[in-house]
C-alpha atoms as one frame of an Amber mdcrd trajectory, in Angstrom:
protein
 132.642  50.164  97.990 129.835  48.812  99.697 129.352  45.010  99.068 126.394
  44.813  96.405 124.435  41.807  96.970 124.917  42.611 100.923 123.692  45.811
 100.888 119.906  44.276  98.804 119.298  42.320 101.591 117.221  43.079 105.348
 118.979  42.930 108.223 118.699  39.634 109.123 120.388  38.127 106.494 122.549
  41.119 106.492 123.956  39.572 109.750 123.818  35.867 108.451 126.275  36.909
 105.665 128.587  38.977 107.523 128.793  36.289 110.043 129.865  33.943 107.539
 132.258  36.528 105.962 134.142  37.067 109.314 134.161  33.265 110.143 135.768
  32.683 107.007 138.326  35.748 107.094 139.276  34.524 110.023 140.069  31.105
 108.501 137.601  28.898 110.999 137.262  25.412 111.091 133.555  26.189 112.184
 131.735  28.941 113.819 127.738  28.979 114.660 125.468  31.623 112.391 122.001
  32.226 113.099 119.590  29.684 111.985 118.221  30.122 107.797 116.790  26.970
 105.929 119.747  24.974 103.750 118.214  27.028 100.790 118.596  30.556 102.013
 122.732  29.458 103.633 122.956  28.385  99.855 121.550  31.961  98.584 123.474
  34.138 101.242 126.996  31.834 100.460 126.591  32.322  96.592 125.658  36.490
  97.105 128.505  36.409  99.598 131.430  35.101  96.935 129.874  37.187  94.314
 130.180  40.244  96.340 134.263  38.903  97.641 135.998  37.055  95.350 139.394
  37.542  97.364 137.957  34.850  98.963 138.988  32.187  96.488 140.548  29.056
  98.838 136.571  28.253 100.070 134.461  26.257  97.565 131.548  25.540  99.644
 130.122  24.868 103.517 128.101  21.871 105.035 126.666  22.860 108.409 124.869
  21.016 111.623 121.557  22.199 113.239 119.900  20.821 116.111 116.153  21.223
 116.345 114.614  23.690 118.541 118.435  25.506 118.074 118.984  29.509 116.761
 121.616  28.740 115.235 123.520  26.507 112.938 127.308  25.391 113.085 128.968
  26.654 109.950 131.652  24.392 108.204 133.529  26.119 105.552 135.186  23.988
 102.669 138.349  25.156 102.632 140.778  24.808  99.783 144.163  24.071 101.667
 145.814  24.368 105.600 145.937  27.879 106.915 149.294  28.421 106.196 148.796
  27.987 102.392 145.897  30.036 102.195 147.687  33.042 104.061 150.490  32.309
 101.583 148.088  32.246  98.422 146.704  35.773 100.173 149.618  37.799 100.023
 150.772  36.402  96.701 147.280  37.507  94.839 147.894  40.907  96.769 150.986
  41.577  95.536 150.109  40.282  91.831 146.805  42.566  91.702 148.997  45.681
  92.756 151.827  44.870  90.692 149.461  44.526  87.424 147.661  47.531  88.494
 150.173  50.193  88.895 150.702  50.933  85.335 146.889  52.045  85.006 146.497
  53.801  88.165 147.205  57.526  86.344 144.454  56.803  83.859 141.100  58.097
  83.876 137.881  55.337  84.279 137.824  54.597  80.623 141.411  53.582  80.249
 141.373  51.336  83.895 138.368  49.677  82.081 140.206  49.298  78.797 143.425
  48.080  80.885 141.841  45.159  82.535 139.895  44.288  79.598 142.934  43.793
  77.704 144.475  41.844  80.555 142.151  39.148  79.816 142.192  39.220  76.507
 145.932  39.025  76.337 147.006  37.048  79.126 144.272  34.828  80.011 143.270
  31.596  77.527 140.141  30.264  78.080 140.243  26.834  79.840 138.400  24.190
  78.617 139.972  21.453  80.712 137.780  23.272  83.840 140.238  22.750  86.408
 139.007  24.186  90.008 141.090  27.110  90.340 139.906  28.250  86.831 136.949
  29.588  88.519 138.777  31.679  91.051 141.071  34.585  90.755 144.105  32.429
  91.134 143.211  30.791  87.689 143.744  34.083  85.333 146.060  35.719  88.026
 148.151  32.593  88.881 148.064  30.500  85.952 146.918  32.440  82.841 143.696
  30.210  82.278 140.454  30.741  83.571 136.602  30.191  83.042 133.860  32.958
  82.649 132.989  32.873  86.641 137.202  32.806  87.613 137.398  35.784  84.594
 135.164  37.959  86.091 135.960  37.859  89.287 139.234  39.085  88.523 138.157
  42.158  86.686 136.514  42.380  89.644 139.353  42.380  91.719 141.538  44.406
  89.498 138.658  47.131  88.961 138.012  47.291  92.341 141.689  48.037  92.800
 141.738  50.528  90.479 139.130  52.365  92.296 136.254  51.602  90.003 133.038
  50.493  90.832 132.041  47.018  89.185 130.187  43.568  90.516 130.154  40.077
  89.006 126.779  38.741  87.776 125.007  35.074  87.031 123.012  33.964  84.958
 121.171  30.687  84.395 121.376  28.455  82.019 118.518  27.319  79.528 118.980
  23.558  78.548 115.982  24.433  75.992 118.157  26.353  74.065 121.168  24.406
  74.022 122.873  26.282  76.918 123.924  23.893  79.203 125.809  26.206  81.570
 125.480  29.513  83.897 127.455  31.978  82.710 129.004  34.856  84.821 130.359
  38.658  83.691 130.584  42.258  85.481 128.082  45.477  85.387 130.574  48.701
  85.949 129.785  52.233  86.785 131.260  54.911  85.078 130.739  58.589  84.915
 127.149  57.536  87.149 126.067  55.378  84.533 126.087  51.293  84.216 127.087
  49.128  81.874 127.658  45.236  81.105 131.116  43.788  80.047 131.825  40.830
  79.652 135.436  39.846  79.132 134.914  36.329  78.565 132.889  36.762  75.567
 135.660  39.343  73.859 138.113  37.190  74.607 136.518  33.903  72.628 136.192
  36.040  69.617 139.693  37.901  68.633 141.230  36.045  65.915 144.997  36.981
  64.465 145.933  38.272  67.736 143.344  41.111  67.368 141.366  42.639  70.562
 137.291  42.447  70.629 135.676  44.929  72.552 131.971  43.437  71.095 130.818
  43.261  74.642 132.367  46.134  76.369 129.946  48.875  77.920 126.794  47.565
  76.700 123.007  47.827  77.653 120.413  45.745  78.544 118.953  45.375  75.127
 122.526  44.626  73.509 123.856  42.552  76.487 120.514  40.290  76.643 120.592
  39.200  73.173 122.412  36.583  73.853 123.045  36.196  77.184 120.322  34.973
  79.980 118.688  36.376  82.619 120.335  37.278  85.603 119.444  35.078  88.674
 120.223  37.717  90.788 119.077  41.293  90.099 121.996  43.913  89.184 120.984
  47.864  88.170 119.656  48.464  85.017 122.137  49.851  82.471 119.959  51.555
  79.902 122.637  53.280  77.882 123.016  51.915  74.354 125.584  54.411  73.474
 128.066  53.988  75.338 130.373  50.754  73.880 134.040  50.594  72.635 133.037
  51.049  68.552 130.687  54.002  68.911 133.148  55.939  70.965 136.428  54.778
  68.845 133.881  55.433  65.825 134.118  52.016  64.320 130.196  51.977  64.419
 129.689  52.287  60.864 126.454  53.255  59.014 127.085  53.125  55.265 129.110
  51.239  52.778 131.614  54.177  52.376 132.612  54.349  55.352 133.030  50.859
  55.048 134.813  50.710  52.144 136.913  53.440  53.133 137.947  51.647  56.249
 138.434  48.380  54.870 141.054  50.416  52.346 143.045  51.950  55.486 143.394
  48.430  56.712 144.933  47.078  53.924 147.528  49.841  53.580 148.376  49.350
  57.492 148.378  45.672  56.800 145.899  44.985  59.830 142.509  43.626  60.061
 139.528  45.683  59.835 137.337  45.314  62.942 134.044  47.022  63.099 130.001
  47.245  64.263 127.435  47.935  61.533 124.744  50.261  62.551 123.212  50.891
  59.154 120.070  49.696  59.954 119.124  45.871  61.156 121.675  42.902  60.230
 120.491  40.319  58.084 121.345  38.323  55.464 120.922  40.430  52.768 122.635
  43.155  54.371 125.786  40.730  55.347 125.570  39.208  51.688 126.220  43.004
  50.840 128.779  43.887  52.654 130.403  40.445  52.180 130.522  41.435  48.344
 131.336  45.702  49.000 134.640  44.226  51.172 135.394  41.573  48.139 135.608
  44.299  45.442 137.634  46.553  47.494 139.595  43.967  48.468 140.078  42.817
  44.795 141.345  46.645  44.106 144.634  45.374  46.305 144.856  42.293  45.018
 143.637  40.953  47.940 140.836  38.610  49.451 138.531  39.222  52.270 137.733
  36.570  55.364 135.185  37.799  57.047 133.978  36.568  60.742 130.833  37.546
  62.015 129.566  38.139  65.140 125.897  38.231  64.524 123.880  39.326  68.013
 126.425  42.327  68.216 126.945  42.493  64.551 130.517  43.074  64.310 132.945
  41.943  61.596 136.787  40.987  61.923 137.912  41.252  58.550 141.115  39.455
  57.336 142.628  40.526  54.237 144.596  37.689  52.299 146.956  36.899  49.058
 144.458  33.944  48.250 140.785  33.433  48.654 139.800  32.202  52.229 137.811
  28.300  51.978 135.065  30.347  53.599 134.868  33.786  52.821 132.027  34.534
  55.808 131.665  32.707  58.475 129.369  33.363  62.187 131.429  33.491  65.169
 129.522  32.516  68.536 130.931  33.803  71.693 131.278  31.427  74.211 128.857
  30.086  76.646 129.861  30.144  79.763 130.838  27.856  82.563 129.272  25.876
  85.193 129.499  28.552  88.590 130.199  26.758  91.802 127.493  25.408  93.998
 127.491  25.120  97.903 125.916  22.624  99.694 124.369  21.657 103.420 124.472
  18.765 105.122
């Protein structure tokens, strides 16, 4: 598809980046691109990685100017020798197509699904923050990765799939406690856009289970509690279209809640599901809390119950003895720090 970020800029810049995406294809030590202020190189670099994240052995540039000159002489930080980075090349190649193939008969929906669950399954969250944790060669390579390395590899894998889909930023907001950027994809499907954000789900499943409480969401849903983007992506207005609505685990009344929360306990499995009965509050999860108590207590059973309040799903656990905390609030990770570039 055609690059994203690329293709919202004029032509000028157009050139700028795409002179900078050949000079690093190509692997140079240095190459000249016409003149932009250190600010703007910064901009262009940041859209550029966004838009390629194949291109995960260059962390950052310095460049030299000379005054009165039309261009500048671009230095690209380069992970490792030439040799190793054609190496490291063919090796994510071969791993993207490898994972792939399995998904490549499925319709959108499933290649979503399949490299949702990739992450979810594969990749563990890495709090240590080593470098290659924000590249693809973090999830791919080494089964760990941070939000910015996660989503550039469902990137990567959804591009390979044929499916349209572009990594996003946001800032952080120190005001609130949220120390860090945070990055996570917008796909297309069936003409329409959505957020999902891999990172998040994968913070939240507990007992081995899958969350899909950020898969396919809107605006609204998405911006509850995540920032705004720092660059502008296209507006995904659909509320309708996420995982529990369309597996009908949006549930609207306390039968169907009680009815599900039965079915779990005969398949021994925990109940997972998004209330859309009205508003979540306190009262309302109070009320639930004590509906899945009682029906747990017609099993013989007790209920711990994790709540994810901005998307207001539950991951119910069902248990021989009474949990030390019978509802607690999960909180979705934050994100992590996206890499800067920087001029000299």
């Amino acid at each position: 598809m055609e690059p994203y970020y690329w293709s919202r800029l004029d032509k000028q810049r157009q050139s700028v980046y795409h002179r900078m995406l050949e000079g690093i294809t190509a692997l140079s030590p240095a190459f000249s691109v016409p003149r932009l202020e250190a600010g703007e190189l910064d901009g262009l670099f940041a859209r550029l990685r966004l838009d390629h994240p194949e291109i995960f052995y260059v962390t950052g540039f310095t460049f030299r100017y000379y005054p009165q000159a039309s261009s500048v002489e671009f230095r690209p930080d380069y992970l490792f020798d030439k040799g190793r980075i054609t190496a490291h090349r063919q090796a994510m190649q071969a791993r993207i197509s490898k994972l792939c193939r399995p998904a490549l008969a499925l319709d959108d929906w499933g290649k979503e699904k399949f490299v949702h669950d990739f992450i979810c399954r594969n990749v563990r969250y890495d709090k240590l923050k080593k470098p290659y944790s924000h590249e693809i060669t973090g999830p791919l390579g080494q089964g760990v990765g941070v939000c910015e390395g996660i989503a550039k590899t469902v990137q990567c894998l959804c591009g390979h799939l044929g499916l349209w889909c572009i990594t996003v930023l946001s800032d952080n907001a120190p005001e609130q406690g949220i120390k860090y950027r945070h990055a996570w994809n917008v796909v297309r499907l069936g003409g329409r856009y959505y957020h999902l954000d891999a990172t998040f789900d994968n913070s939240l499943g507990l007992d081995g289970a899958v969350r899909y409480d950020y898969f396919n969401l809107s605006d609204d849903q998405i911006f509850r509690d995540h920032q705004p983007l720092i660059y502008p992506a296209p507006c995904c207005p659909d509320g309708g279209g996420g995982y529990y609505r369309r597996e009908h685990l949006a549930l609207t009344g306390e039968e169907q809640v009680r009815s599900r929360a039965l079915q779990a306990m005969r398949k021994k499995v925990p109940l997972i599901f998004q209330w859309r009965g009205g508003g979540l509050n306190r009262e309302i999860a109070a009320g639930l809390a004590d509906l899945l108590r009682e029906t747990a207590a017609s099993r013989g059973l007790y209920p711990k119950i994790s709540l994810n309040w901005p998307q207001a799903v539950f991951q119910v656990s069902f248990q021989p003895a009474p949990a030390a905390e019978e509802l607690t609030a999960q909180q979705a990770n934050e994100g992590e720090t996206v890499g800067e570039s920087g001029g000299e």
